[in-house]
The first five atom37 places (N, CA, C, CB, O) and aatype in JSON, in Angstrom:
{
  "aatype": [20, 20, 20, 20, 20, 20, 20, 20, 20, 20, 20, 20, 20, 20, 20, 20, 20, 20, 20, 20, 20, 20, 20, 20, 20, 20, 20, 20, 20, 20, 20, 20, 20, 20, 20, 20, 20, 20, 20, 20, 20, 20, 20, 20, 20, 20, 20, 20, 20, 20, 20, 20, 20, 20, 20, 20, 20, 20, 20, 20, 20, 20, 20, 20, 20, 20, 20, 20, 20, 20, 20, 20, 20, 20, 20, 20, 20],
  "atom_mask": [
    [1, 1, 1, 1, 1],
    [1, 1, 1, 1, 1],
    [1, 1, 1, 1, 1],
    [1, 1, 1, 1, 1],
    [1, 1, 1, 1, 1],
    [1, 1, 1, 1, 1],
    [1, 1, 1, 1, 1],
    [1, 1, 1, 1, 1],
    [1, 1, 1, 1, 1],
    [1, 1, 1, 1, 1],
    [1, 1, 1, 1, 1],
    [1, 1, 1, 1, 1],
    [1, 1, 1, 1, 1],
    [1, 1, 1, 1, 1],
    [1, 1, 1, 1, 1],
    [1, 1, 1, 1, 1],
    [1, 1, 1, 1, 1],
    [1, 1, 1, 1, 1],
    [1, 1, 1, 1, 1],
    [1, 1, 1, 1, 1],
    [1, 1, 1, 1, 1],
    [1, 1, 1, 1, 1],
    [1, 1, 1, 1, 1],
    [1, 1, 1, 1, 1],
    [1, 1, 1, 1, 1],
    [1, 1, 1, 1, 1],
    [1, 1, 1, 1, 1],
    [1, 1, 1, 1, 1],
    [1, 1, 1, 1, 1],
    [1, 1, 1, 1, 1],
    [1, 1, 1, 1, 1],
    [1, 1, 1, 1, 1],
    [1, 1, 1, 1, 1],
    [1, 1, 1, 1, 1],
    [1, 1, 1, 1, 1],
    [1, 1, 1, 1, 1],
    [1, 1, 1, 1, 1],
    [1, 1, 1, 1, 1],
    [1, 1, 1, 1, 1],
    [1, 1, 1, 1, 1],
    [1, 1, 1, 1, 1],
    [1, 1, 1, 1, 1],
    [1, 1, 1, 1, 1],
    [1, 1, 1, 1, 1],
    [1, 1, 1, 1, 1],
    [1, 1, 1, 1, 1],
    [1, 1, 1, 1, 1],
    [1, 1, 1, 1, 1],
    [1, 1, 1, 1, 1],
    [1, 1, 1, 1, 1],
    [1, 1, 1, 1, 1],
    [1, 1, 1, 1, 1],
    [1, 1, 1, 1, 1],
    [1, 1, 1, 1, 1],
    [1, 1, 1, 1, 1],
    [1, 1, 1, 1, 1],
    [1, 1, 1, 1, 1],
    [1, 1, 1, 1, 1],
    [1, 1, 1, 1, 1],
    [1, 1, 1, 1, 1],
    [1, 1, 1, 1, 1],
    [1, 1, 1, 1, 1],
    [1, 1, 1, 1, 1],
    [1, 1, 1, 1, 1],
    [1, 1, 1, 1, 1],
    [1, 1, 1, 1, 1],
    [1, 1, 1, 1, 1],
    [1, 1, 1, 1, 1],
    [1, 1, 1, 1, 1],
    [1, 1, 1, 1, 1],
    [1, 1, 1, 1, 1],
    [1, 1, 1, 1, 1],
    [1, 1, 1, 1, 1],
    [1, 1, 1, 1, 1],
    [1, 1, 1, 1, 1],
    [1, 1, 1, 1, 1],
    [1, 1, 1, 1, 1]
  ],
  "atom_positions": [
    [[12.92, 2.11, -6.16], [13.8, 1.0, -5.87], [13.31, 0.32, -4.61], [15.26, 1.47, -5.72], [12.72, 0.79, -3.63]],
    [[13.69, -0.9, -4.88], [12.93, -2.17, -3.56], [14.0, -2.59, -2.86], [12.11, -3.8, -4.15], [14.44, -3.42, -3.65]],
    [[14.66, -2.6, -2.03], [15.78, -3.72, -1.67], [14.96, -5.08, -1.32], [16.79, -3.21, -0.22], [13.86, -5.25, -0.78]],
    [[16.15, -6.21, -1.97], [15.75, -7.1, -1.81], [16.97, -7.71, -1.1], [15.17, -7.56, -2.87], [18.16, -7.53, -1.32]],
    [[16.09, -8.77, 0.18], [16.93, -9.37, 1.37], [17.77, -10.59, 0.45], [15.77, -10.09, 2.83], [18.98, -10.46, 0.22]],
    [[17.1, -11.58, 0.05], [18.28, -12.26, -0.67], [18.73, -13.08, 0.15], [19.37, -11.44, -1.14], [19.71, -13.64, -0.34]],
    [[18.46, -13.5, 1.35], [18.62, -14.44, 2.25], [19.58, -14.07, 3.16], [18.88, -15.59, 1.72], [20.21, -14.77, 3.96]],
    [[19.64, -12.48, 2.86], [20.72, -11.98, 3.57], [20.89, -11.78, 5.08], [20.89, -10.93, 3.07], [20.07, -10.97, 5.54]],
    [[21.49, -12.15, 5.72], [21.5, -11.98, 7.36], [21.05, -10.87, 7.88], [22.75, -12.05, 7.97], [21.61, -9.86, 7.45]],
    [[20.15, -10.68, 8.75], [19.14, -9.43, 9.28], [20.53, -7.69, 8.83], [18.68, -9.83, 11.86], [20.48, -6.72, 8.08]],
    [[21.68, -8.3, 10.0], [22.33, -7.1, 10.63], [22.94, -6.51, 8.83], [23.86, -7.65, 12.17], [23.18, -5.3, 8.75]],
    [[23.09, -7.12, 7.9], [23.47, -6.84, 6.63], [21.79, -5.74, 6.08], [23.86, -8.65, 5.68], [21.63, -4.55, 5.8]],
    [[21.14, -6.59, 6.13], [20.08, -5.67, 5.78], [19.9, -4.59, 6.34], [19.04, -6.12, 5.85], [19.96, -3.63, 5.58]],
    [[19.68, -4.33, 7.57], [19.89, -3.18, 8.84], [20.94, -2.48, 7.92], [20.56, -3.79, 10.67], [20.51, -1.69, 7.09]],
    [[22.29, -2.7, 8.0], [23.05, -1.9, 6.78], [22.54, -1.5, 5.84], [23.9, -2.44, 6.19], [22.69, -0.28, 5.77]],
    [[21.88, -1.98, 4.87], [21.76, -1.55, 3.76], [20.56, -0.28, 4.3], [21.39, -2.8, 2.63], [20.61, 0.89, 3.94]],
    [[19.86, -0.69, 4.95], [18.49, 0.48, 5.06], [19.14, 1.63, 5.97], [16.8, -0.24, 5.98], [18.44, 2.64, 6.04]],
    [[20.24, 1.66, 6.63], [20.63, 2.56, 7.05], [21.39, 3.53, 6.03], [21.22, 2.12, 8.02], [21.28, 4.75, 6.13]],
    [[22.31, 2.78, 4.84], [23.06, 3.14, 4.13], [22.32, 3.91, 2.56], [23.88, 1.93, 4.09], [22.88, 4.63, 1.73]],
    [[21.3, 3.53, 2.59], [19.97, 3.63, 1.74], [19.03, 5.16, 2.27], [18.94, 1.99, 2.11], [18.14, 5.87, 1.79]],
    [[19.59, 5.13, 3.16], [18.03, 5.34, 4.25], [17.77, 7.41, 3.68], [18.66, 5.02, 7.04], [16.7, 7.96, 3.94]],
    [[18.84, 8.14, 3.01], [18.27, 9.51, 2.52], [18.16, 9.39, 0.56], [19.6, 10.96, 3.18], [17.97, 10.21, -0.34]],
    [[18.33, 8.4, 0.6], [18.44, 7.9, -1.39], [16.38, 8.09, -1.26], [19.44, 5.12, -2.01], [15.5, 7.3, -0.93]],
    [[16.39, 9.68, -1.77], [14.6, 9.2, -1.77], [14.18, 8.28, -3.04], [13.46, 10.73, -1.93], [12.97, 8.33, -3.27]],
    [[14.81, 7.59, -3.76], [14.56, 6.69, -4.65], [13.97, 5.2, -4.15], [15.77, 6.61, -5.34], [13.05, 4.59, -4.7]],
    [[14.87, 4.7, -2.78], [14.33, 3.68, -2.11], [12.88, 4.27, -1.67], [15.3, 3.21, -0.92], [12.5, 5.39, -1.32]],
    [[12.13, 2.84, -1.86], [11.35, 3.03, -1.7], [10.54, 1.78, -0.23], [11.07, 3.23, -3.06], [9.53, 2.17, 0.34]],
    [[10.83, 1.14, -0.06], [10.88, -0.35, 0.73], [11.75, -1.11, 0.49], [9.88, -1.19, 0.58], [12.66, -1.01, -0.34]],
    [[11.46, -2.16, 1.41], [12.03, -3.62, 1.01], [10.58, -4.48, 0.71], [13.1, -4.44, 2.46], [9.4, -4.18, 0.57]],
    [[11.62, -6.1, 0.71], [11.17, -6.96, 0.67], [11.89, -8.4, 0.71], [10.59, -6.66, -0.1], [12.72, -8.7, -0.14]],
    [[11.55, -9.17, 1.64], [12.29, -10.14, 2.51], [11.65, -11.4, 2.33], [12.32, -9.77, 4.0], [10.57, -10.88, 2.09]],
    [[11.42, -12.55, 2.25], [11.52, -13.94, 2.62], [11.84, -14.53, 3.18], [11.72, -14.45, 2.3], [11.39, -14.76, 4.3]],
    [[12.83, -15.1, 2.62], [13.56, -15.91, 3.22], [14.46, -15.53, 4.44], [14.19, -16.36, 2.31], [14.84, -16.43, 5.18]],
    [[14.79, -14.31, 4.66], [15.44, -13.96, 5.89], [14.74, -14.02, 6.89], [15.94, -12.85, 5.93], [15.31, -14.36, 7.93]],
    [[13.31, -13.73, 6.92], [12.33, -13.96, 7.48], [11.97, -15.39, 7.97], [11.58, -13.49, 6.76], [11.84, -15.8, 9.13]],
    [[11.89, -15.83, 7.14], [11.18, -17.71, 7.44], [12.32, -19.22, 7.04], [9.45, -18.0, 5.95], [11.95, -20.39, 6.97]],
    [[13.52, -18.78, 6.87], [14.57, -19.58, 6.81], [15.19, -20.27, 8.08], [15.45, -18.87, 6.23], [15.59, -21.43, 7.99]],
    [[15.27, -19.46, 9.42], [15.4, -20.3, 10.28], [14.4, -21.36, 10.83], [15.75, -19.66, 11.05], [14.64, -22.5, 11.22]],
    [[12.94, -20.54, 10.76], [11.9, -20.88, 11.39], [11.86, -22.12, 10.57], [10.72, -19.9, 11.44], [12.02, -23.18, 11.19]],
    [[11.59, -22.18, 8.87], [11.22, -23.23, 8.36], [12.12, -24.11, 8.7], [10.98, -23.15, 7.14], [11.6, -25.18, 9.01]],
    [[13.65, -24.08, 8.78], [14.59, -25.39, 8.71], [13.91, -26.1, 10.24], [16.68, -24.94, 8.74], [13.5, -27.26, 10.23]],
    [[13.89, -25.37, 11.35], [13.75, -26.06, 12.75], [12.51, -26.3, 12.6], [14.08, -25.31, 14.12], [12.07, -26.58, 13.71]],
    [[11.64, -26.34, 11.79], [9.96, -26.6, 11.77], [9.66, -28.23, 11.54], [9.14, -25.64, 10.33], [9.19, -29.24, 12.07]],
    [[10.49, -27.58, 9.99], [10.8, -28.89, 9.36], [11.52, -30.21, 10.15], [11.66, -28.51, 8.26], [11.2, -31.38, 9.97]],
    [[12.67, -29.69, 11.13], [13.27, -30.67, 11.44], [13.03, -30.89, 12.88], [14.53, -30.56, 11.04], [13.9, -31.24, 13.68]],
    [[11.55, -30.61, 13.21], [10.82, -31.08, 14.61], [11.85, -30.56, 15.36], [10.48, -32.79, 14.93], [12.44, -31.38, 16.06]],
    [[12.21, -29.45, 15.4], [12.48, -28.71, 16.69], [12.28, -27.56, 16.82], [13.56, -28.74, 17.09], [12.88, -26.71, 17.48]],
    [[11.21, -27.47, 16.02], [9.95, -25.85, 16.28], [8.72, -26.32, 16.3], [9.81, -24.5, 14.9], [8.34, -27.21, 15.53]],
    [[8.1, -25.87, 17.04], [6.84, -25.94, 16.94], [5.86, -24.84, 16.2], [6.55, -26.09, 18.12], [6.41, -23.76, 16.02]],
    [[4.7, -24.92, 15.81], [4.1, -24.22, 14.95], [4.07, -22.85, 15.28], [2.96, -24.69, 14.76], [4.51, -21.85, 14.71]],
    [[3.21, -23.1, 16.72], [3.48, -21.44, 17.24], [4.75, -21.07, 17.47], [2.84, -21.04, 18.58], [4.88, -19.86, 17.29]],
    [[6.0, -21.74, 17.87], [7.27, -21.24, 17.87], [7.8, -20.54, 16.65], [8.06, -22.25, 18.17], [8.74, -19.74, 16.61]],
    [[6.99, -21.02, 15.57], [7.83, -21.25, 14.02], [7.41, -19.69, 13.54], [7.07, -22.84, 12.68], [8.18, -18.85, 13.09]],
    [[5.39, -19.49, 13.87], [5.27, -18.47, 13.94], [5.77, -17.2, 14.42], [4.69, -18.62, 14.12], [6.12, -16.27, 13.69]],
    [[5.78, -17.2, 15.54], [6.38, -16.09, 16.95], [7.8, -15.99, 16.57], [6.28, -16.81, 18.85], [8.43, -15.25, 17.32]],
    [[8.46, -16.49, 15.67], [9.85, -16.39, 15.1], [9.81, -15.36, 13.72], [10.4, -18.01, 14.7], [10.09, -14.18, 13.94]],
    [[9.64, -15.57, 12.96], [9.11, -15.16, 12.02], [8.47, -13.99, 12.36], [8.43, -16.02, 11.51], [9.14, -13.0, 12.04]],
    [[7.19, -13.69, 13.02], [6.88, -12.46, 13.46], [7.97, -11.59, 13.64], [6.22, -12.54, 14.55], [8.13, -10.48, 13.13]],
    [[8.9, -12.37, 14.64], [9.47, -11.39, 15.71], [10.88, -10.27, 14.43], [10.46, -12.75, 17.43], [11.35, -9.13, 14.4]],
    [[10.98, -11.53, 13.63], [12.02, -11.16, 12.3], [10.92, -10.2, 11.7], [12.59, -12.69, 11.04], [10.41, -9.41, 12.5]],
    [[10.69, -10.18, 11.0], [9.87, -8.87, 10.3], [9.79, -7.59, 11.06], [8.34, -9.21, 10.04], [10.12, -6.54, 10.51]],
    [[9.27, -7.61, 12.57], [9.01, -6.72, 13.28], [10.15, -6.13, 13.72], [8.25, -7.07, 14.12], [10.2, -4.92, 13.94]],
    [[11.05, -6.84, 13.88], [12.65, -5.99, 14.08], [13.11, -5.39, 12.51], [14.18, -7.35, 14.72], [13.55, -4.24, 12.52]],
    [[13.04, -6.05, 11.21], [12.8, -5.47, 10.14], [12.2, -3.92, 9.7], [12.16, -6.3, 9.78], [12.58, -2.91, 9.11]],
    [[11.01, -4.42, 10.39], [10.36, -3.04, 10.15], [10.73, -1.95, 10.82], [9.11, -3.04, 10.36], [10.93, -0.82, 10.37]],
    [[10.85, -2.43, 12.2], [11.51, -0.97, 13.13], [12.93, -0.58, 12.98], [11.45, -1.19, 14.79], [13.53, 0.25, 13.67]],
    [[13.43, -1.33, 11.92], [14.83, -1.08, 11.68], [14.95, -0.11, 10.23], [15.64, -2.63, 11.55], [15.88, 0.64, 9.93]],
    [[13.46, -0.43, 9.31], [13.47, 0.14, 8.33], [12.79, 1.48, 8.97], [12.85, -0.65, 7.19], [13.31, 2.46, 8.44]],
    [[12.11, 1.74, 9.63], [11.67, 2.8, 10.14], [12.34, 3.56, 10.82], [10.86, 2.62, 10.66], [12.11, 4.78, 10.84]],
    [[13.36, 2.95, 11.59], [14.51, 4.05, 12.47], [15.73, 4.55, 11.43], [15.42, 3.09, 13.99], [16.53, 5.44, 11.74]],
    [[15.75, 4.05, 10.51], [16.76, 4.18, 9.57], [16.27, 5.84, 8.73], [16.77, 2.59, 8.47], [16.83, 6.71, 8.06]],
    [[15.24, 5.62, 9.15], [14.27, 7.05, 8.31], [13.99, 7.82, 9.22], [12.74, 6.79, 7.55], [13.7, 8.82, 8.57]],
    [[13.86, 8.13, 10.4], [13.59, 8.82, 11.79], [12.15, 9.02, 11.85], [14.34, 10.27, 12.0], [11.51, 10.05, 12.05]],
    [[11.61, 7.33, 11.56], [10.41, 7.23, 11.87], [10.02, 6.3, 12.82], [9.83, 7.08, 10.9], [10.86, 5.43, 13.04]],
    [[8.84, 6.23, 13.54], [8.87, 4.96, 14.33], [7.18, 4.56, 13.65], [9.1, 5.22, 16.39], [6.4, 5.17, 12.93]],
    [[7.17, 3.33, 14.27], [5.83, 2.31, 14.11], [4.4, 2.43, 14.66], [6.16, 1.11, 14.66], [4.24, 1.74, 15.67]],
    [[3.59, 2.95, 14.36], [2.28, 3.42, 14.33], [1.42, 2.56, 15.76], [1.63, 3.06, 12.66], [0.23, 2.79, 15.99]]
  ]
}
């Protein structure tokens, strides 16, 4: 099993991978738009800049990941 974000607000997802997190059936996620939905709207509407749009986006995944990883009593390599 994959969870899928669904455009769902970070701290909802954080739930689910916590709530998920001894089901050894999960297996990952996988995100989009939770990821690149703010970044793209303010990109789009000239009040991000590219590297901003980037460094946003990064920063979402990377709290993602360490959230999917603490949820498992693992940390990030």
């Amino acid at each position: 099993v994959v969870l899928l974000g669904l455009e769902a607000p970070q701290d909802e997802l954080v739930a689910a991978f916590a709530a998920t997190a001894k089901a050894p059936i999960v297996k990952g996620f996988a995100v989009g738009r939770t990821i690149f939905i703010n970044a793209a709207e303010q990109w789009l509407a000239g009040k991000m800049s590219d590297e901003e749009a980037v460094a946003d986006m990064a920063a979402r995944f990377e709290q993602l990941t360490e959230a999917w990883l603490a949820a498992r009593g693992r940390k990030a390599a």
